[in-house]
mmCIF file as Biopython writes it, N, C-alpha, C and O atoms, coordinates in Angstrom:
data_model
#
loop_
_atom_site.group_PDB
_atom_site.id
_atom_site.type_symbol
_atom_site.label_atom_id
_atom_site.label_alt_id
_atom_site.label_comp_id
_atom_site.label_asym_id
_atom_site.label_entity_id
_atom_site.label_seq_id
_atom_site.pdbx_PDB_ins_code
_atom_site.Cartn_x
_atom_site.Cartn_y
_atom_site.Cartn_z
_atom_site.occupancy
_atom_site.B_iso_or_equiv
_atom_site.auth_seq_id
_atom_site.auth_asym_id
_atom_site.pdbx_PDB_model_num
ATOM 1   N N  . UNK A ? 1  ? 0.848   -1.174  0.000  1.0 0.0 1  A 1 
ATOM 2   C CA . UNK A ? 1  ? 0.000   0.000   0.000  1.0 0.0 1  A 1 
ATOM 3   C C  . UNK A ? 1  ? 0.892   1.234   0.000  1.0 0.0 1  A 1 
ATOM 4   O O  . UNK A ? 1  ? 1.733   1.209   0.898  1.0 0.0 1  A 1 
ATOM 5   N N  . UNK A ? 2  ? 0.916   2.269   -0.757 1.0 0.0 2  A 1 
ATOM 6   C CA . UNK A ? 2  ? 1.499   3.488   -0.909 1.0 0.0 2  A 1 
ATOM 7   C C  . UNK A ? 2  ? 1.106   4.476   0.049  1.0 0.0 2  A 1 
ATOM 8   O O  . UNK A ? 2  ? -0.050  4.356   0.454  1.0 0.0 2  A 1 
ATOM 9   N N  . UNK A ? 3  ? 1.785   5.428   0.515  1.0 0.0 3  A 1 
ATOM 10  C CA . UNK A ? 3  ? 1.650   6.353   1.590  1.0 0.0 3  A 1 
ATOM 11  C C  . UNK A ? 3  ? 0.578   7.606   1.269  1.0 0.0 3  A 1 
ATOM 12  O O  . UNK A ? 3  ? 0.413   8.649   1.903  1.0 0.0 3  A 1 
ATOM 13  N N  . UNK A ? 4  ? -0.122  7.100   -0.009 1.0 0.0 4  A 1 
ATOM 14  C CA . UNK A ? 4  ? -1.523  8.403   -0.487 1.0 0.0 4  A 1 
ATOM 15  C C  . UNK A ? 4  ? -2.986  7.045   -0.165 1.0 0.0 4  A 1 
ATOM 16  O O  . UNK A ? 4  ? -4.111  7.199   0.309  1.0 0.0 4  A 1 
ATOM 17  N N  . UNK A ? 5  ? -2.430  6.077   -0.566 1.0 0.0 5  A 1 
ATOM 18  C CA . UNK A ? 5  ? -3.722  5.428   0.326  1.0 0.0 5  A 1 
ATOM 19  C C  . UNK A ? 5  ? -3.822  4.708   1.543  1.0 0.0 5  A 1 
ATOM 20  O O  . UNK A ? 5  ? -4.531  3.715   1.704  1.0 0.0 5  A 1 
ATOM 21  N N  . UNK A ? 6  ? -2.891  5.382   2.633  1.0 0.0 6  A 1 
ATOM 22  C CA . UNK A ? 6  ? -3.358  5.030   3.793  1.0 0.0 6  A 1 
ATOM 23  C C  . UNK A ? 6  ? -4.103  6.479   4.700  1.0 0.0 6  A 1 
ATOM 24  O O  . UNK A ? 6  ? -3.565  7.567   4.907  1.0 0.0 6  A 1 
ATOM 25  N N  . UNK A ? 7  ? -5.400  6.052   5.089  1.0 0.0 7  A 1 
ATOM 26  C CA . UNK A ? 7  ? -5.949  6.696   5.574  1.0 0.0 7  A 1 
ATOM 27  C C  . UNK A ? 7  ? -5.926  6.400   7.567  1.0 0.0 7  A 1 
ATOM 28  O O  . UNK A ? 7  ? -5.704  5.385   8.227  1.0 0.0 7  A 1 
ATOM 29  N N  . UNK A ? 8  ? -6.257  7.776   7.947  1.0 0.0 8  A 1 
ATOM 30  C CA . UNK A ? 8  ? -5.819  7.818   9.677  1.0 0.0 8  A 1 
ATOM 31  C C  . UNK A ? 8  ? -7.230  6.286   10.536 1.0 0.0 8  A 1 
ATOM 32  O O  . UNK A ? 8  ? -8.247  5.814   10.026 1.0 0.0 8  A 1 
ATOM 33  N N  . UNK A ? 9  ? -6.879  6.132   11.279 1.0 0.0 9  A 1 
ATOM 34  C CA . UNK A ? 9  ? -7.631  5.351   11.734 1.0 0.0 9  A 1 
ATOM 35  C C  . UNK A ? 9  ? -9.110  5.735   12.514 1.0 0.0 9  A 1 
ATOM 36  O O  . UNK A ? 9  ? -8.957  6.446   13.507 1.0 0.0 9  A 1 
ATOM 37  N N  . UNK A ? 10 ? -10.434 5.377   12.209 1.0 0.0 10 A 1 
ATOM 38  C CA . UNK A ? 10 ? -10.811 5.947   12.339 1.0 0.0 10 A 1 
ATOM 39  C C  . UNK A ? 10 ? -12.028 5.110   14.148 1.0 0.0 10 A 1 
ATOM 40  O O  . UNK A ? 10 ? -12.626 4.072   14.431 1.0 0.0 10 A 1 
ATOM 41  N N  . UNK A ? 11 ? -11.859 5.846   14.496 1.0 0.0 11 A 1 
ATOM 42  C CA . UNK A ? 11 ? -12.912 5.300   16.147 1.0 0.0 11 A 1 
ATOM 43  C C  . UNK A ? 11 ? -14.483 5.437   15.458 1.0 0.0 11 A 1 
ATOM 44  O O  . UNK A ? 11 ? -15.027 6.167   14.629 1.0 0.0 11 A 1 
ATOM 45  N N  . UNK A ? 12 ? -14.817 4.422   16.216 1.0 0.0 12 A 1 
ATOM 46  C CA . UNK A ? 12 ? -16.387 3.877   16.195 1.0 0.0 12 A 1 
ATOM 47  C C  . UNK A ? 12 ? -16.869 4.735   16.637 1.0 0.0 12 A 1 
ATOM 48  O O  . UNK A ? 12 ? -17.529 5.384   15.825 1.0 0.0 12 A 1 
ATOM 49  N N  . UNK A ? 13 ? -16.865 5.308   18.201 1.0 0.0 13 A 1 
ATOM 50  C CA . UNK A ? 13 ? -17.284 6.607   18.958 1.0 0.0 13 A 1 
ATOM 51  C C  . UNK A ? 13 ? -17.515 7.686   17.597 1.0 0.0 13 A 1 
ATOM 52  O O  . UNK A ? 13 ? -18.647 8.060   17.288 1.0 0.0 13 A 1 
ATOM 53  N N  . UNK A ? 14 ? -16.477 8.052   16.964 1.0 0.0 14 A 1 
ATOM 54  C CA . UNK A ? 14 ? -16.702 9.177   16.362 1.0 0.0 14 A 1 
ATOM 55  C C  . UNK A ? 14 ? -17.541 8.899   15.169 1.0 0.0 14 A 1 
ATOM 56  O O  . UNK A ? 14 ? -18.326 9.848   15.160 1.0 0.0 14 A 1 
ATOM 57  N N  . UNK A ? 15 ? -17.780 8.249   14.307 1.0 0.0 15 A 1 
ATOM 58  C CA . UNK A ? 15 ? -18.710 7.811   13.450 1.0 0.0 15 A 1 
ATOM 59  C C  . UNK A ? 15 ? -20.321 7.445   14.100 1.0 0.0 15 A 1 
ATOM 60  O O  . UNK A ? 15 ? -21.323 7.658   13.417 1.0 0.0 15 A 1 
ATOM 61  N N  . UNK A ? 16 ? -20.392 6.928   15.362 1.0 0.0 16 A 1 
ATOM 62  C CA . UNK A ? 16 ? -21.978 7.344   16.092 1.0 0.0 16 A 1 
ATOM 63  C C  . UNK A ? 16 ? -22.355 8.716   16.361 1.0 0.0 16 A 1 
ATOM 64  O O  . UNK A ? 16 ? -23.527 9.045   16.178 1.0 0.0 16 A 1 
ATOM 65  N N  . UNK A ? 17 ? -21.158 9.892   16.939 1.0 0.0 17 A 1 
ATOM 66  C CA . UNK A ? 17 ? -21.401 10.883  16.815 1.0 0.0 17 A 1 
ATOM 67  C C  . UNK A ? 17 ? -21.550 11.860  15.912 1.0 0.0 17 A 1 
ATOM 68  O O  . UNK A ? 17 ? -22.386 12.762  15.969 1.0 0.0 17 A 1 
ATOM 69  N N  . UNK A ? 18 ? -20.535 11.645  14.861 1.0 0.0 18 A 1 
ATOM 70  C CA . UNK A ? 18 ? -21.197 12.250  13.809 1.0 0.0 18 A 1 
ATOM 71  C C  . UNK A ? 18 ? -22.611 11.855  13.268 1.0 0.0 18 A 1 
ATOM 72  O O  . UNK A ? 18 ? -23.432 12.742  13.035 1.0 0.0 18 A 1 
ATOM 73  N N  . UNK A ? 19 ? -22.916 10.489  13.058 1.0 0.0 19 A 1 
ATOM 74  C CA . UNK A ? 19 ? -24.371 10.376  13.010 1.0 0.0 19 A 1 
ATOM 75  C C  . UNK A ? 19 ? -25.603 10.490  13.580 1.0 0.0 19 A 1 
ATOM 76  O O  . UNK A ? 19 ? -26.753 10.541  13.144 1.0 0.0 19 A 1 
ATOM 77  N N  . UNK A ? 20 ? -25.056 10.519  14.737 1.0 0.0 20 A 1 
ATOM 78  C CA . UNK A ? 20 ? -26.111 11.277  15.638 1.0 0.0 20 A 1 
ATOM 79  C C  . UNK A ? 20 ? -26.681 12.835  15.366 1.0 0.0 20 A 1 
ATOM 80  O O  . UNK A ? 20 ? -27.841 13.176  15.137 1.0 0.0 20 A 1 
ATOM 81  N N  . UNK A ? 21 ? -25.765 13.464  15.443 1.0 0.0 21 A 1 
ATOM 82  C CA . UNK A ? 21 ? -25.459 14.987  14.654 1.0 0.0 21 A 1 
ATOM 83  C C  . UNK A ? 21 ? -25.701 15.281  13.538 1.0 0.0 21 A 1 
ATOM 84  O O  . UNK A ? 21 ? -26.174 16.414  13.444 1.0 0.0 21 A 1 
ATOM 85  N N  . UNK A ? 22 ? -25.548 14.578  12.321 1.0 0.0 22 A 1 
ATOM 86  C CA . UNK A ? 22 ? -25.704 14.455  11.213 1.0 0.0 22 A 1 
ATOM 87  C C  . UNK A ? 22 ? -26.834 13.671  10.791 1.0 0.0 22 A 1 
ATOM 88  O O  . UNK A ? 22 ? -26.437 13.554  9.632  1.0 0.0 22 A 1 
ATOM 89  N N  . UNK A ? 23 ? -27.948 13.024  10.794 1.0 0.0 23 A 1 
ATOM 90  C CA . UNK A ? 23 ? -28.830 12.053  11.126 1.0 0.0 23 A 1 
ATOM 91  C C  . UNK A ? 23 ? -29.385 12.106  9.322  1.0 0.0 23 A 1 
ATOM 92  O O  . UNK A ? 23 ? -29.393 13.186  8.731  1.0 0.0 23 A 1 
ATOM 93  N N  . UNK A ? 24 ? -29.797 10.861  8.655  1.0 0.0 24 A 1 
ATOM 94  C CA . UNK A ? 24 ? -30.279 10.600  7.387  1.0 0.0 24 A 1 
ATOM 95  C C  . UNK A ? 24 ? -31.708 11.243  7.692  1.0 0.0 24 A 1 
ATOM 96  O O  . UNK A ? 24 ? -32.516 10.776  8.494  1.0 0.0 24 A 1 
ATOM 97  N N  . UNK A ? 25 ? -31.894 12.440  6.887  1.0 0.0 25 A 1 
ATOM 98  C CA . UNK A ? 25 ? -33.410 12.560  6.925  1.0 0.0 25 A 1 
ATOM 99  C C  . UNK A ? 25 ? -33.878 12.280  5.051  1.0 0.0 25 A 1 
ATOM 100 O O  . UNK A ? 25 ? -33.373 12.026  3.957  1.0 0.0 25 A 1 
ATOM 101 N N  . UNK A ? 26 ? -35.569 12.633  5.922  1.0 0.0 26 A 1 
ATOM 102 C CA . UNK A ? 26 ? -36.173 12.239  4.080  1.0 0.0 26 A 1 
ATOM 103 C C  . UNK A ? 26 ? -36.866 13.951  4.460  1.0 0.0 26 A 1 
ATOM 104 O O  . UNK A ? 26 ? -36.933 14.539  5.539  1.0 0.0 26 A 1 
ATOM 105 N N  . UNK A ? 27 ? -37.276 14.348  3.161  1.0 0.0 27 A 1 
ATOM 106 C CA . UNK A ? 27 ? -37.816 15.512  2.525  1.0 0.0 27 A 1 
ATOM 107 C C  . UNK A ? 27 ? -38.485 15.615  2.037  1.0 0.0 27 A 1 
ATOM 108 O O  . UNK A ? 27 ? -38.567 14.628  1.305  1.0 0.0 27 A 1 
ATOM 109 N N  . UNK A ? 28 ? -39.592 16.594  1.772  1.0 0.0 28 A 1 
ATOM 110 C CA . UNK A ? 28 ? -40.430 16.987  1.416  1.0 0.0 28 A 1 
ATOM 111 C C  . UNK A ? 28 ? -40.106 17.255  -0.285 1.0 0.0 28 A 1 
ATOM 112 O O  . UNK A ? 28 ? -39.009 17.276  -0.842 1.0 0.0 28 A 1 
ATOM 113 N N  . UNK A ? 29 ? -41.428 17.441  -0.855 1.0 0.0 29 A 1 
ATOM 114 C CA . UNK A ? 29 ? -41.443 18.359  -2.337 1.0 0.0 29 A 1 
ATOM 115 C C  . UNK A ? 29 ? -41.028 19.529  -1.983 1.0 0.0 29 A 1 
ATOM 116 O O  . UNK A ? 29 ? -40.424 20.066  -2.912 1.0 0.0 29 A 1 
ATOM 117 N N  . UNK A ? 30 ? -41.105 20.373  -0.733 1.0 0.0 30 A 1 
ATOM 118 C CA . UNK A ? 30 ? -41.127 22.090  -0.943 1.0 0.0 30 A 1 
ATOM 119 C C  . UNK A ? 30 ? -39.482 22.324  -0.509 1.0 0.0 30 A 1 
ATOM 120 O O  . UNK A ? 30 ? -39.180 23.483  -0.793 1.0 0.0 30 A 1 
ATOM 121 N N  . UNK A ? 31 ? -38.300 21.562  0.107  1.0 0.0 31 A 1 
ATOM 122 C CA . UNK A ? 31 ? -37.568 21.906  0.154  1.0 0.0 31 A 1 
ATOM 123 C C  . UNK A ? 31 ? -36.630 22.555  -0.830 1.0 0.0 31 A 1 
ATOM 124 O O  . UNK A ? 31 ? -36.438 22.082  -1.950 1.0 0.0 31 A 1 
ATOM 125 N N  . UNK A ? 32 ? -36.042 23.665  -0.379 1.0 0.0 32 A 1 
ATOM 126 C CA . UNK A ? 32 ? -34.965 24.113  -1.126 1.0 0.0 32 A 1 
ATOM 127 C C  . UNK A ? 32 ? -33.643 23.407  -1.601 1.0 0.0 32 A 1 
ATOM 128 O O  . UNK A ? 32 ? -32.768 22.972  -0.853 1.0 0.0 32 A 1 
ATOM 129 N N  . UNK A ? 33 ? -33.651 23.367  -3.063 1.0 0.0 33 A 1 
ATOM 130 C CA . UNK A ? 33 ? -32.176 22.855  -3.056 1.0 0.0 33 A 1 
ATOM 131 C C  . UNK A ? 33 ? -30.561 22.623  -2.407 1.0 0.0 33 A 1 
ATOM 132 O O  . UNK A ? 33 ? -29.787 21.667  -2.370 1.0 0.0 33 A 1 
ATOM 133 N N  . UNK A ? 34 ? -30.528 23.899  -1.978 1.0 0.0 34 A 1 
ATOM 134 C CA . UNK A ? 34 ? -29.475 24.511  -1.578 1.0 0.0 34 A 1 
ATOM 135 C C  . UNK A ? 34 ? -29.407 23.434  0.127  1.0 0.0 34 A 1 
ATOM 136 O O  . UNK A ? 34 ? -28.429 22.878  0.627  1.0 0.0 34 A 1 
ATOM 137 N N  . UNK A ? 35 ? -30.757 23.483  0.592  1.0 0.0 35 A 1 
ATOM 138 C CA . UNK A ? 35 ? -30.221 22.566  1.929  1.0 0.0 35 A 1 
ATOM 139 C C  . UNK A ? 35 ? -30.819 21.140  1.652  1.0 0.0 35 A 1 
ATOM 140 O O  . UNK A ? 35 ? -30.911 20.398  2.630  1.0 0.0 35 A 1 
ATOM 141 N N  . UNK A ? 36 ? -31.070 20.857  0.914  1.0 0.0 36 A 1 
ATOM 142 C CA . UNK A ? 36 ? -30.850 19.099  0.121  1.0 0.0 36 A 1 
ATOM 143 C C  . UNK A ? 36 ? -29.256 18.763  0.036  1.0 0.0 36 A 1 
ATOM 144 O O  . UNK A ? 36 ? -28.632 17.928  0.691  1.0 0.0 36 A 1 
ATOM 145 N N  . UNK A ? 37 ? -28.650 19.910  -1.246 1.0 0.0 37 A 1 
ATOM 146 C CA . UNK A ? 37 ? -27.107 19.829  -1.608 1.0 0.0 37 A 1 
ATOM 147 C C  . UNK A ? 37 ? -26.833 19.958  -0.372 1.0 0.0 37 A 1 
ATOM 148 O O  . UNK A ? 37 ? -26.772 18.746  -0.163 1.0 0.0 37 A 1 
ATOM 149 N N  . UNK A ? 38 ? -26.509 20.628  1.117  1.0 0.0 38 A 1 
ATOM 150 C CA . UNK A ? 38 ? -26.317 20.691  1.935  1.0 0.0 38 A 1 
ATOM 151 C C  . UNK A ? 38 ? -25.965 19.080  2.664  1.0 0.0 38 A 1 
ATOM 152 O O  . UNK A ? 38 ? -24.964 18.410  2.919  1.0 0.0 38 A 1 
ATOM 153 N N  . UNK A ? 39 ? -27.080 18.992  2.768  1.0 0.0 39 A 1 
ATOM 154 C CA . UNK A ? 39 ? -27.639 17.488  3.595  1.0 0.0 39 A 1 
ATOM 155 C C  . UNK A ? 39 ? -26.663 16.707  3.161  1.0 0.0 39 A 1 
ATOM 156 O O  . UNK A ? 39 ? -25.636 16.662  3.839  1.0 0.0 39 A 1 
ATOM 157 N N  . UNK A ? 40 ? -26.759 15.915  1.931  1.0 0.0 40 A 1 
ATOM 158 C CA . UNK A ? 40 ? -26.502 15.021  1.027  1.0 0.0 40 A 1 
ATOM 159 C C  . UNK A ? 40 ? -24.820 15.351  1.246  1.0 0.0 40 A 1 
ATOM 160 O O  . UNK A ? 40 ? -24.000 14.460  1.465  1.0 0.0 40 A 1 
ATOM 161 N N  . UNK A ? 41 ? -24.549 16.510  1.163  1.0 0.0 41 A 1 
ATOM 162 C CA . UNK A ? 41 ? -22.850 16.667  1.176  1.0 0.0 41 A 1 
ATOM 163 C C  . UNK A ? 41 ? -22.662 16.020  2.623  1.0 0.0 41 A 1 
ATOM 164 O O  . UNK A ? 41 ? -21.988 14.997  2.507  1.0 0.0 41 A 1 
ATOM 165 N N  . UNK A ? 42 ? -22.899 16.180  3.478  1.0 0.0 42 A 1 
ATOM 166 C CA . UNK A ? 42 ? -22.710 15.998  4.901  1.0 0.0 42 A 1 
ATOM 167 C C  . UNK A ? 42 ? -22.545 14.521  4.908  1.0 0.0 42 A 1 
ATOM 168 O O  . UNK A ? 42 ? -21.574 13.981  5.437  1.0 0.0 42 A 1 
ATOM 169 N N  . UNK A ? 43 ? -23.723 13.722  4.178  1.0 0.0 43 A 1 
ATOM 170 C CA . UNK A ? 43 ? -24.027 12.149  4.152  1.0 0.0 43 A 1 
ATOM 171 C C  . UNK A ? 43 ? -23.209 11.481  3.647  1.0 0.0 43 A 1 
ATOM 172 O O  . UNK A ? 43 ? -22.587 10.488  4.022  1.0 0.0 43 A 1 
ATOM 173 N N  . UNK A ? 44 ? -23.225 12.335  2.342  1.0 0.0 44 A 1 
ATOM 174 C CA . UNK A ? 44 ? -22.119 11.994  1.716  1.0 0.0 44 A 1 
ATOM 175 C C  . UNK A ? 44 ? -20.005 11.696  2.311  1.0 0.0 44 A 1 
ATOM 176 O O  . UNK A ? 44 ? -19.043 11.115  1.809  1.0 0.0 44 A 1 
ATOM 177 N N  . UNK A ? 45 ? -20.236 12.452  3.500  1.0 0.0 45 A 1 
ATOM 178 C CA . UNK A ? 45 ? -18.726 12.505  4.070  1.0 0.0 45 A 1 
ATOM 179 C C  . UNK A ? 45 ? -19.177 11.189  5.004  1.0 0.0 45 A 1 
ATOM 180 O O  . UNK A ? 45 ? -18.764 10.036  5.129  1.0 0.0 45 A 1 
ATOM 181 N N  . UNK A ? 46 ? -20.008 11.812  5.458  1.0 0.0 46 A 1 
ATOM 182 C CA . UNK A ? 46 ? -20.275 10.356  6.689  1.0 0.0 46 A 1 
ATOM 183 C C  . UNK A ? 46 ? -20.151 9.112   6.126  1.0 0.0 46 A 1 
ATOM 184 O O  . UNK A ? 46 ? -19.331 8.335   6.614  1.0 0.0 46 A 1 
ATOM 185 N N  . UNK A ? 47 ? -21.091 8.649   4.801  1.0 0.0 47 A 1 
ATOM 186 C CA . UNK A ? 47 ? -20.762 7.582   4.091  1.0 0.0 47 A 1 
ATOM 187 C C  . UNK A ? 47 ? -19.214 6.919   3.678  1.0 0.0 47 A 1 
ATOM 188 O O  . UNK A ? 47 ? -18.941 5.736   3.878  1.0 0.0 47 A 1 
ATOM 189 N N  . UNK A ? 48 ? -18.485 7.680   3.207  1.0 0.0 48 A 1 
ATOM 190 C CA . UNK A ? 48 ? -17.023 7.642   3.277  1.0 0.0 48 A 1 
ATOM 191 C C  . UNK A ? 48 ? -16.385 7.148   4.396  1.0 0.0 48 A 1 
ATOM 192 O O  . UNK A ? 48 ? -15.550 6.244   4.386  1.0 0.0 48 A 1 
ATOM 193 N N  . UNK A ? 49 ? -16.849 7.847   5.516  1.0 0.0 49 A 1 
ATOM 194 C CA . UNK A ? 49 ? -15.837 7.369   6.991  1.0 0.0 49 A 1 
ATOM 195 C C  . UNK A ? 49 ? -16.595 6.163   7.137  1.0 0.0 49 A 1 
ATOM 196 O O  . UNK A ? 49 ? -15.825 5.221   6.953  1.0 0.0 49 A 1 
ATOM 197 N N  . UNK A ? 50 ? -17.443 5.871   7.317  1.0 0.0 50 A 1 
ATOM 198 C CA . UNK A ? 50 ? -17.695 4.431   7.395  1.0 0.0 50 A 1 
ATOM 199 C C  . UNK A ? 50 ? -17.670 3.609   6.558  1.0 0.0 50 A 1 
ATOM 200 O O  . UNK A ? 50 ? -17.632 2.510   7.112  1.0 0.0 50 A 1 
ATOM 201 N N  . UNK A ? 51 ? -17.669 3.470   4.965  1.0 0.0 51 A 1 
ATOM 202 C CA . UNK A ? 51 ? -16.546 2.717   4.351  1.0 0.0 51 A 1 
ATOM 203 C C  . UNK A ? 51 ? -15.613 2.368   4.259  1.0 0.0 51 A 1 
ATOM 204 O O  . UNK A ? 51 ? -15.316 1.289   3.746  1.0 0.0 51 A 1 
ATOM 205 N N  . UNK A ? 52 ? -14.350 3.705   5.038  1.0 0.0 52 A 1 
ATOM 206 C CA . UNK A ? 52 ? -13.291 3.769   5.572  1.0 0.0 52 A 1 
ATOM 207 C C  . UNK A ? 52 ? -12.966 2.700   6.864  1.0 0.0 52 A 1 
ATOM 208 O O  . UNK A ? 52 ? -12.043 1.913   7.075  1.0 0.0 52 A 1 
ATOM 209 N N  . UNK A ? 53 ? -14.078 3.038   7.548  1.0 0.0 53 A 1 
ATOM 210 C CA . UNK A ? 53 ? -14.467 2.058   8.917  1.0 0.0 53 A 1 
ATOM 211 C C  . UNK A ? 53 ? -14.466 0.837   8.590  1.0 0.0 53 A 1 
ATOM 212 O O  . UNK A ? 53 ? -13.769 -0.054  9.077  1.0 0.0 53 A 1 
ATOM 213 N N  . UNK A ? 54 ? -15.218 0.759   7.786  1.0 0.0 54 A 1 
ATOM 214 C CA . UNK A ? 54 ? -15.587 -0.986  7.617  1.0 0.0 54 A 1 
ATOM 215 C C  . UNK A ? 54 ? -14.498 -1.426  6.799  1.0 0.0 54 A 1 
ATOM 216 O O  . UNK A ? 54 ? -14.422 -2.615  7.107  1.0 0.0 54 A 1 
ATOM 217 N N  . UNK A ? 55 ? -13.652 -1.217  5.990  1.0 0.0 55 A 1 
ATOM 218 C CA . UNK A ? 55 ? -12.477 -1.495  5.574  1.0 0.0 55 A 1 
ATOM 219 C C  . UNK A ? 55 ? -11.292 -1.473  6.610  1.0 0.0 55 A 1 
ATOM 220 O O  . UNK A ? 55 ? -10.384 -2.303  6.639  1.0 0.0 55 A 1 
ATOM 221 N N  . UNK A ? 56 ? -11.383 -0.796  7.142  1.0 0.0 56 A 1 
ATOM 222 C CA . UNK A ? 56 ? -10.137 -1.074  8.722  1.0 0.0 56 A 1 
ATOM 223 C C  . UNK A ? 56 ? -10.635 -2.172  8.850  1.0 0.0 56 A 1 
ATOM 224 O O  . UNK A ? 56 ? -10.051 -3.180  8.454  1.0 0.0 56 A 1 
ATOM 225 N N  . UNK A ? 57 ? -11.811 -2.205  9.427  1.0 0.0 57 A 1 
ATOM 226 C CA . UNK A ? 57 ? -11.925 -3.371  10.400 1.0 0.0 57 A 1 
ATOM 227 C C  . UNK A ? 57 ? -11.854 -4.627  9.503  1.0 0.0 57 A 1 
ATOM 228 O O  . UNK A ? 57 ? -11.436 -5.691  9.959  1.0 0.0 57 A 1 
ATOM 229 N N  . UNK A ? 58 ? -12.240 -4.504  8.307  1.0 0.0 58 A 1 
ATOM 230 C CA . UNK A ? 58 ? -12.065 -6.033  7.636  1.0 0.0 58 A 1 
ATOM 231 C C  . UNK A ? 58 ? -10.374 -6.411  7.405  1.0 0.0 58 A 1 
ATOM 232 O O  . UNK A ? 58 ? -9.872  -7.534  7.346  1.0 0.0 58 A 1 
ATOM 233 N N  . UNK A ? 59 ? -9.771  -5.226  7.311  1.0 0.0 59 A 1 
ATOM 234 C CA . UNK A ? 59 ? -8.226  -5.440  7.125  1.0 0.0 59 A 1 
ATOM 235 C C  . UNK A ? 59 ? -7.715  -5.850  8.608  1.0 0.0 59 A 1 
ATOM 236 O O  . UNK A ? 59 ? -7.038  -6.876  8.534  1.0 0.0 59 A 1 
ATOM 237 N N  . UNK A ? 60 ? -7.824  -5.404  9.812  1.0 0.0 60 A 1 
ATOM 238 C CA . UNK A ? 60 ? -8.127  -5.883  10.871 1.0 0.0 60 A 1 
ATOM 239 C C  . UNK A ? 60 ? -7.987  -7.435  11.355 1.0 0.0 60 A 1 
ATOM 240 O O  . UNK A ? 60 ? -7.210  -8.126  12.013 1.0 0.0 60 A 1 
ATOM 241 N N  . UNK A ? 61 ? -8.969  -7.539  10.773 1.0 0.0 61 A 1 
ATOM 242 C CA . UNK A ? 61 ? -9.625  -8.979  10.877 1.0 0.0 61 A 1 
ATOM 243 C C  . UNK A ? 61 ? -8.862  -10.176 9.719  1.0 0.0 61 A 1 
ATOM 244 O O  . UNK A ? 61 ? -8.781  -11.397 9.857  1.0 0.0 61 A 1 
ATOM 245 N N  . UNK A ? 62 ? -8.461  -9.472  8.790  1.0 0.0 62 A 1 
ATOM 246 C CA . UNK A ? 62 ? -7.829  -10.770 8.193  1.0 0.0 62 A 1 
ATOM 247 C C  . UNK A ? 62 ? -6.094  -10.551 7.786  1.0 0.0 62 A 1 
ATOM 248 O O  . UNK A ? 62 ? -5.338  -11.285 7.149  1.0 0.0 62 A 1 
ATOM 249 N N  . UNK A ? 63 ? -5.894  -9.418  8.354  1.0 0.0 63 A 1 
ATOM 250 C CA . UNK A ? 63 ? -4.264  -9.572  8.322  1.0 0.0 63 A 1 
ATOM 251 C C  . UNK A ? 63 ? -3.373  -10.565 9.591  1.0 0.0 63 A 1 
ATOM 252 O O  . UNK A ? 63 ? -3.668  -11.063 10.677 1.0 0.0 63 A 1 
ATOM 253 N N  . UNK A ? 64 ? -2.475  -10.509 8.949  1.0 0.0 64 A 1 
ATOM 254 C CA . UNK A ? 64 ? -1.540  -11.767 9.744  1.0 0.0 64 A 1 
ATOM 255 C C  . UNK A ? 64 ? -0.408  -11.198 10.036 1.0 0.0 64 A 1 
ATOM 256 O O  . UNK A ? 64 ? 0.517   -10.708 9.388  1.0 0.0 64 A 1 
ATOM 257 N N  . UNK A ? 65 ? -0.873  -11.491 12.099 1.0 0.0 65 A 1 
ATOM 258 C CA . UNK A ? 65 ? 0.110   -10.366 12.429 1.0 0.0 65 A 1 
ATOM 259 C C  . UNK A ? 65 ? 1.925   -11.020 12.267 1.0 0.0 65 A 1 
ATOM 260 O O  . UNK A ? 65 ? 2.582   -12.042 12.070 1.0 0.0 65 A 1 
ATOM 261 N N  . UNK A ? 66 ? 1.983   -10.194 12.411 1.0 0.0 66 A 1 
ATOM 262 C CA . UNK A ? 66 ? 3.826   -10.202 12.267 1.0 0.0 66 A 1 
ATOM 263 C C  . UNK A ? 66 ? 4.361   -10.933 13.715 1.0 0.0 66 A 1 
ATOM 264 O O  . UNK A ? 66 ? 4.055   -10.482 14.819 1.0 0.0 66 A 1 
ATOM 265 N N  . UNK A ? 67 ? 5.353   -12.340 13.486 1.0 0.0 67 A 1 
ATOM 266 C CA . UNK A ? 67 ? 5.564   -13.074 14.676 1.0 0.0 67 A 1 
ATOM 267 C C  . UNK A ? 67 ? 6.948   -13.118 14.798 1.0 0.0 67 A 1 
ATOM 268 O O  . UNK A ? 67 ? 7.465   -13.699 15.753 1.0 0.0 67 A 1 
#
């Protein structure tokens, strides 16, 4: 793995809190664009760290530690 795709490690804690904070909502017809694009950007980061997440932990789980 090259030193542009390793990403920092990321805590469980902080991915509940951001989602807590950040929470998936649904919307109406009358909303404004501007805080849809809003929303969706936000989800959009959150989605990332927990792909990020769930890839630690599967690398985690099947690397072989060094003896």
């Amino acid at each position: 793995m090259t030193q542009e795709n390793i990403f920092p490690l990321l805590a469980k804690e902080l991915l509940e809190s951001l989602e807590e904070r950040f929470p998936q909502q649904d919307f109406g017809p009358g909303v404004d664009i501007r805080e849809l694009d809003y929303h969706y950007g936000q989800r959009s980061v959150i989605r990332f760290l927990l792909l990020k997440f769930e890839e630690q932990v599967e690398n985690s789980l099947t690397s072989i530690p060094d003896i």
